[in-house]
C-alpha positions in Angstrom: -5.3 7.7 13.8 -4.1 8.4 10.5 -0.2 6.8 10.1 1.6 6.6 7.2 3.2 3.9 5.4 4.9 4.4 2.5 6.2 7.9 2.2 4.8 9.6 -0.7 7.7 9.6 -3.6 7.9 8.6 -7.9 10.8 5.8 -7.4 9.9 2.3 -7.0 9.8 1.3 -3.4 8.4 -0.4 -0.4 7.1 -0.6 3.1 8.7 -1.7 5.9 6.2 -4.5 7.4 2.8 -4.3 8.7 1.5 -7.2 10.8 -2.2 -7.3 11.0 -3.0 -9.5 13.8 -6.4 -12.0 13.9 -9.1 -10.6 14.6 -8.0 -6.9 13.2 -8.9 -5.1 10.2 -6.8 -2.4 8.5 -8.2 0.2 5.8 -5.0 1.3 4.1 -5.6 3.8 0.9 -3.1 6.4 -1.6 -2.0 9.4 -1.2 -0.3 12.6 -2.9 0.8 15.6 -2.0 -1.7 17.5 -4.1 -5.0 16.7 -2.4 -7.2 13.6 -2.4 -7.5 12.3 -6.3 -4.3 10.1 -6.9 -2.6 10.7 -10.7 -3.3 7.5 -13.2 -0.4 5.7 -13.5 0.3 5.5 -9.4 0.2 1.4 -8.7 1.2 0.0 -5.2 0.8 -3.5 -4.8 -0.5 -5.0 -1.3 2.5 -7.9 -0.9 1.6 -10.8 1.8 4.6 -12.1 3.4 5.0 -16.1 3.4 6.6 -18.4 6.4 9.8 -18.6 4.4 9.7 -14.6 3.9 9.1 -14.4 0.7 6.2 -12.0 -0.6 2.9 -12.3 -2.7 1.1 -10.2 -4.3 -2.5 -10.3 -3.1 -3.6 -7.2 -4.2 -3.3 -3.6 -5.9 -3.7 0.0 -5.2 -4.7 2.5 -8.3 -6.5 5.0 -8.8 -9.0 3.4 -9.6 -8.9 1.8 -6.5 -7.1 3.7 -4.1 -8.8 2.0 -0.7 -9.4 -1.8 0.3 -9.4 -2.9 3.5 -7.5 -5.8 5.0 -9.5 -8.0 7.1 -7.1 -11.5 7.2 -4.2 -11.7 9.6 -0.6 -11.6 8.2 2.7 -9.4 7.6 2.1 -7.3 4.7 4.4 -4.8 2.5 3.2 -2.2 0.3 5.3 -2.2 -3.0 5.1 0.7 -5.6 6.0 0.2 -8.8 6.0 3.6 -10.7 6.4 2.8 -14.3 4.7 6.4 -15.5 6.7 8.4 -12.6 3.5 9.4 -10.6 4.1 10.6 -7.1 2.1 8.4 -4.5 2.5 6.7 -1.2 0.0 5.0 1.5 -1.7 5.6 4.7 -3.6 3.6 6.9 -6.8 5.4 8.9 
């Protein structure tokens, strides 16, 4: 089932944490409000959380690449950082 993520906005932001547990895979992809093609500019970077909470960045979401899907275990964070003020956000199906 479809669930969002990261609400669909132009301001920098980020998730709230999504634990993908061994074992599990999760695809996770952009969105906008105007249909299925994501705006150039939209970046959301996939952050992996470390044991003393910090986070990485272990990959990116463009439009270019607006799917991947996770296959390690971990607590990740989607972070977007809108420097052209696209409108985006993120889902997981």
């Amino acid at each position: 089932m479809p669930t969002q993520i990261l609400a669909v906005g132009s301001a920098n932001a980020s998730s709230a944490d999504v634990v993908v547990g061994a074992g599990e895979s999760l695809t996770v992809s952009l969105k906008d409000t105007a249909g299925s093609y994501v705006d150039n500019g939209c970046i959301v970077d996939i952050m992996l959380k470390d044991d003393a909470g910090q986070y990485f960045r272990v990959d990116t979401l463009t439009a270019q690449k607006p799917a991947v899907v996770i296959s390690a275990a971990g607590t990740f964070r989607f972070s977007r950082r809108n420097k052209a003020g696209k409108s985006c956000g993120v889902f997981s199906g």
